[in-house]
C-alpha positions in Angstrom: -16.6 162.9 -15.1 -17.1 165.3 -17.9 -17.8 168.9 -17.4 -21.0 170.8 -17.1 -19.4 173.4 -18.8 -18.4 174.4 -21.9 -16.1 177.7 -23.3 -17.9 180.3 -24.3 -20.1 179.7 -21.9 -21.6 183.1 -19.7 -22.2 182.6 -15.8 -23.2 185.6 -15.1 -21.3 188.5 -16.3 -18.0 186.1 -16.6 -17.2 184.3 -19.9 -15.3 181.1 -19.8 -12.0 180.8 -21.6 -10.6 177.5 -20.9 -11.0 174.8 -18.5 -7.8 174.7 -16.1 -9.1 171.4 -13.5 -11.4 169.6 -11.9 -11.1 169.2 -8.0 -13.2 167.0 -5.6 -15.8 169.6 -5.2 -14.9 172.1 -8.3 -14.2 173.0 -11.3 -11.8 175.9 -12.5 -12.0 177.3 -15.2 -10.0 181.1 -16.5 -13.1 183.4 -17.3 -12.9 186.8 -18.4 -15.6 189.8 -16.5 -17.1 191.3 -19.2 -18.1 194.6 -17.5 -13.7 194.6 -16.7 -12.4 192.8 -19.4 -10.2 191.7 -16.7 -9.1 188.0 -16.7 -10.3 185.6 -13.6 -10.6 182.6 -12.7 -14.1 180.9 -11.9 -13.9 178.1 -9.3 -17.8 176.6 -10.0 -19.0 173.9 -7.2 -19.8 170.6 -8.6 -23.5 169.1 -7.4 -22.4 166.3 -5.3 -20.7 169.3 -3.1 -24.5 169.7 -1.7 -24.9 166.4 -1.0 -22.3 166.3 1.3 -21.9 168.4 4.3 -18.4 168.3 4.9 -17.5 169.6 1.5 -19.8 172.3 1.6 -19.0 173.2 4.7 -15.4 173.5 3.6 -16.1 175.5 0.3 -18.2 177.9 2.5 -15.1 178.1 4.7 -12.6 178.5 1.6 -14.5 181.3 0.4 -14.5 183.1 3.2 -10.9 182.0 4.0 -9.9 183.7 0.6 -12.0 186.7 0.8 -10.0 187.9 4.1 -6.6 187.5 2.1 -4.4 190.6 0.6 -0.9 189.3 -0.2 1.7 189.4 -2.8 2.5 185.5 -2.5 -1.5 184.6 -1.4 -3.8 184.2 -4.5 -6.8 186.8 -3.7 -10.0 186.4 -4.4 -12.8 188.8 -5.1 -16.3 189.1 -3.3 -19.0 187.4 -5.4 -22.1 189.9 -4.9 -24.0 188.9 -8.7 -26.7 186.6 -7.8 -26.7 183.4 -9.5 -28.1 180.0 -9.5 -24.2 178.9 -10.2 -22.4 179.4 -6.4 -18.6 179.9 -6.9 -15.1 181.7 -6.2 -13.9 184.1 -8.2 -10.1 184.3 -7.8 -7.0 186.0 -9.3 -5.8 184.8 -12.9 -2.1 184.6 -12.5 0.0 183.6 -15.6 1.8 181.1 -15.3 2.3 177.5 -14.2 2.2 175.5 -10.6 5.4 174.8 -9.0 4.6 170.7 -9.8 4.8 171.4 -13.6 8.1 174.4 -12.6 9.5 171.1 -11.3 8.2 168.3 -13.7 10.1 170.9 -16.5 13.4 170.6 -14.5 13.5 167.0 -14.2 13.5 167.0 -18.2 16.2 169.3 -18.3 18.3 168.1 -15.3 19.5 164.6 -14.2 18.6 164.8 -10.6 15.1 167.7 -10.9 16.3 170.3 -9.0 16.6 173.9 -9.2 19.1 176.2 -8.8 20.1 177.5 -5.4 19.7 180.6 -5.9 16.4 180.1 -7.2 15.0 177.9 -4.3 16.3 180.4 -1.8 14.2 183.6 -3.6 11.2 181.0 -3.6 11.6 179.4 -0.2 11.5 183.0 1.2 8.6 183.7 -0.8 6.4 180.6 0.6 7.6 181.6 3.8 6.3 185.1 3.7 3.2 183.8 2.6 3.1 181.5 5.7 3.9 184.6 8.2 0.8 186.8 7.0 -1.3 183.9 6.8 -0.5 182.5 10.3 -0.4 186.1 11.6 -4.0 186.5 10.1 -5.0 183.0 12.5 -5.2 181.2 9.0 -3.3 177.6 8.7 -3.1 176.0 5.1 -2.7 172.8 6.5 -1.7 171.3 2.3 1.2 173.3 1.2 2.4 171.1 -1.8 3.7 172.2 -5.3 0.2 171.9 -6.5 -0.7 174.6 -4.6 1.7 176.9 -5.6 1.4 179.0 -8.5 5.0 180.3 -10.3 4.1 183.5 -12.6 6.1 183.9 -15.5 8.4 186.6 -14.0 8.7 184.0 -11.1 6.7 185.3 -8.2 4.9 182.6 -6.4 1.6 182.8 -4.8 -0.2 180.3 -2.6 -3.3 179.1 -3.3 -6.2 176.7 -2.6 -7.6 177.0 1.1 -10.2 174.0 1.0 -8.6 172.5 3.4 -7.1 176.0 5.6 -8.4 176.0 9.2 -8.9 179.5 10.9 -7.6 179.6 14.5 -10.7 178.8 16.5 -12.9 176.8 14.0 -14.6 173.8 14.6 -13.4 170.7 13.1 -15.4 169.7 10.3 -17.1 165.9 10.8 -20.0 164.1 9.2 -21.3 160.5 11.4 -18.4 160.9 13.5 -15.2 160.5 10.2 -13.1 163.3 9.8 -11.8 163.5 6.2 -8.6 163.0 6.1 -6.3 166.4 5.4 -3.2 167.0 3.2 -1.3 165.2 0.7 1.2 162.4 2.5 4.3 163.4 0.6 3.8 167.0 2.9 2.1 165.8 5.6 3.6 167.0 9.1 4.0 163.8 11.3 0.7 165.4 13.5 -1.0 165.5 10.8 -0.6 161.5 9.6 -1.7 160.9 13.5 -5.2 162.9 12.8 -4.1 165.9 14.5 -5.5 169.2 13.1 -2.3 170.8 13.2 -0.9 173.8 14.0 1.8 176.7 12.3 4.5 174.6 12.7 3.1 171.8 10.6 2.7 174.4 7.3 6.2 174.9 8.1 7.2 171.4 8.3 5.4 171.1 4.8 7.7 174.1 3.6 10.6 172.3 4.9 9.3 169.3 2.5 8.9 171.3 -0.9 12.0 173.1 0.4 14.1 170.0 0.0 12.3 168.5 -3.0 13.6 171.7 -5.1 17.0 171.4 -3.8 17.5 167.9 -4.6 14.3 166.1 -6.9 12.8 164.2 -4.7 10.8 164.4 -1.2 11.9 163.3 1.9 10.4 159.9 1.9 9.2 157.8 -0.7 7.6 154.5 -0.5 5.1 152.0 -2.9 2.3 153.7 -1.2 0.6 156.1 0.9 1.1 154.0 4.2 5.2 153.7 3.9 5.1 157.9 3.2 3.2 158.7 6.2 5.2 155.6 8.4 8.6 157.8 6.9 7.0 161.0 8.1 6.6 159.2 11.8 9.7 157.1 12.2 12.3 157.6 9.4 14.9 160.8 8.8 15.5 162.5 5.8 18.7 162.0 4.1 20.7 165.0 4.7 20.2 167.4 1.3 24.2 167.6 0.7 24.4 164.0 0.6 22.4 164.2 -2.4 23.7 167.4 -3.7 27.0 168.6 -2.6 26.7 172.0 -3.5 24.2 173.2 -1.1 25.3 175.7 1.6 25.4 173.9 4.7 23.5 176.8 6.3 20.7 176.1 4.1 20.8 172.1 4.8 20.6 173.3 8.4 17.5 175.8 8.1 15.8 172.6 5.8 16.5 170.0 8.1 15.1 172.1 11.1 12.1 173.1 9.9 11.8 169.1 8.8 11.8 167.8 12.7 9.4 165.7 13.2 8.6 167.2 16.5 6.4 170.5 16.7 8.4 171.3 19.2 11.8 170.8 17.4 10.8 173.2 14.0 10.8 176.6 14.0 8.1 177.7 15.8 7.0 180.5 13.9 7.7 181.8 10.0 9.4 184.9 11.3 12.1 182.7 12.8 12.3 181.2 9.7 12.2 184.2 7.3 15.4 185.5 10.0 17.5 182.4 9.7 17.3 182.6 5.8 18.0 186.2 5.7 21.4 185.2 7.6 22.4 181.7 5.4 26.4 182.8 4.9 26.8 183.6 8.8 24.6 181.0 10.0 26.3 178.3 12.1 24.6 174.7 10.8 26.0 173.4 14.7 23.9 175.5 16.4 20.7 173.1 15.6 20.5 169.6 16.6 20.6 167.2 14.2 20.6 164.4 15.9 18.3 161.0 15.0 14.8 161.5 16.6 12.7 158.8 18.4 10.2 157.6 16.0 6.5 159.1 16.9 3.5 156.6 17.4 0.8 156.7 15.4 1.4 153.5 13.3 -1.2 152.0 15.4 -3.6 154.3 14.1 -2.7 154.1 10.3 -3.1 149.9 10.8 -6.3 150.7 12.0 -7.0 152.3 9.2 -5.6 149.9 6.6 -7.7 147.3 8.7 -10.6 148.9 8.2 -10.2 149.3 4.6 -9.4 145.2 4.7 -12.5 144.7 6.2 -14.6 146.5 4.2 -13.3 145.0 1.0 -13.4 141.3 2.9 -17.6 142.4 3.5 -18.2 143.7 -0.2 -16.6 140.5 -1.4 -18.8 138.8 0.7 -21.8 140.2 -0.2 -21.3 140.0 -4.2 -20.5 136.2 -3.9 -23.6 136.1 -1.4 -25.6 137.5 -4.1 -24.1 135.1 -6.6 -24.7 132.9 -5.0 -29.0 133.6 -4.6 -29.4 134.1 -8.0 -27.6 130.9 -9.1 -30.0 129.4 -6.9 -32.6 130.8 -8.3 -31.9 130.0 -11.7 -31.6 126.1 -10.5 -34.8 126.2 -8.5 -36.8 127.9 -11.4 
């Protein structure tokens, strides 16, 4: 879908620059306030956002997620008071790239994509502080991924995108009965893949998963499609990180691999214990967490159900096109 904007364009007092993406209920775009001259970025709600009431309901809650936020690694917005017959965020403009393309650049220049150890222990502490005043706050991001982590130029990252971020206490979001489903399965916390809301220990699971894919390329599980990821999530076990990249301190491995547990119960419970454990990598003993194989979760049931369903409604649409075929064949020999 093309966009109903163009540069150049004014909403409001903001002129737009550049288109930077299209979401599934926005647009962004990097504006610039001409009363400021100060460089922003416009996120403008699409129509079809209106039209359905869990989307706006979560772009009402994203805006006012944002708004509450004041953090060096947490993207701020700023309070929209200019009425307009355009609705949309007005964030920070931070220079730089998101962590996908950071990563996408080292797999050109690497063999195996990852990035230097010292590099990935600066940024893991980053996300991690980002986590602890965002979960001390009641927030949970819930879709941690490199896509929603911005890198600036003199590498500071910030968090971004709440559309999905649940505040301690909010409802869940439904429309006839169907939750949408949440997160991206690559980074999903096993609770998560079972339809669970989730809690701050699944943001740090997800940590745990962009954690590893820095150190060694590649996430945790892979598989042909979304269904094998989220079955790895559930019943499989990450291949230790120094298999796949010997030069990893072993404390580090150990502080990955914990916070990749696939029961809540088994992570870090909270990003302070986290931020402590990497603050103390060189005199951190790796025995003093078990490792050990865990017993898969259930859940599969629920994601056959789900592929099932999607069967079923593929068998009935099939069925109905060869239906209607099949009456206006008829009605071409009847004629």
């Amino acid at each position: 879908m093309g966009s109903r904007f163009t540069a150049n364009q004014n909403i409001d007092h903001y002129e737009l620059l550049e288109e930077l993406g299209e979401g599934s209920y926005a647009e962004t775009w990097k504006a610039r306030d001409s009363h400021s001259g100060v460089l922003v970025v416009l996120k403008l709600a699409n129509p079809q956002l209106f039209a359905d009431p869990v989307l706006f309901q979560r772009y009402r809650r994203e805006s006012e997620i944002a708004c509450r936020l004041d953090h060096p690694h947490v993207q701020r917005a700023f309070r929209n008071t200019q009425s307009s017959t355009e609705p949309y965020l007005v964030l920070e403009y931070v220079d730089g790239e998101n962590l996908r393309a950071r990563l996408r650049n080292s797999a050109e220049e690497s063999v195996d994509g990852s990035l230097p150890i010292s590099v990935v222990i600066d940024w893991g502490r980053q996300l991690a502080e980002a986590l602890g005043y965002l979960h001390a706050h009641g927030i949970i991001h819930r879709d941690l991924k490199p896509e929603n982590i911005l890198v600036t130029s003199s590498g500071v990252l910030k968090v971004m995108d709440f559309g999905t971020a649940m505040m301690a206490g909010a409802r869940r979001l439904t429309w006839k009965h169907v939750s949408e489903g949440l997160g991206t399965p690559d980074y999903m916390s096993p609770e998560q893949v079972q339809g669970g809301r989730g809690d701050v220990r699944s943001d740090i699971y997800s940590w745990g998963v962009v954690m590893y894919e820095m150190l060694t390329g590649k996430v945790p599980f892979e598989g042909d499609n979304w269904l094998a990821v989220m079955a790895g999530h559930l019943q499989g076990t990450p291949v230790p990180p120094r298999r796949l990249r010997p030069d990893i301190p072993p404390g580090l491995e150990s502080v990955v691999l914990h916070a990749l547990r696939r029961y809540p119960d088994n992570r870090y419970q909270t990003a302070e214990s986290l931020l402590s454990d990497l603050d103390r990598l060189d005199t951190l003993d790796p025995s003093a967490y078990d490792m050990s194989v865990e017993p898969p979760m259930g859940g599969m049931a629920a994601l056959a159900r789900r592929s099932r369903t999607w069967v079923l409604a593929t068998v009935i649409a099939v069925g109905f096109l060869l239906f209607a075929t099949l009456i206006i064949v008829l009605s071409v020999v009847l004629r």
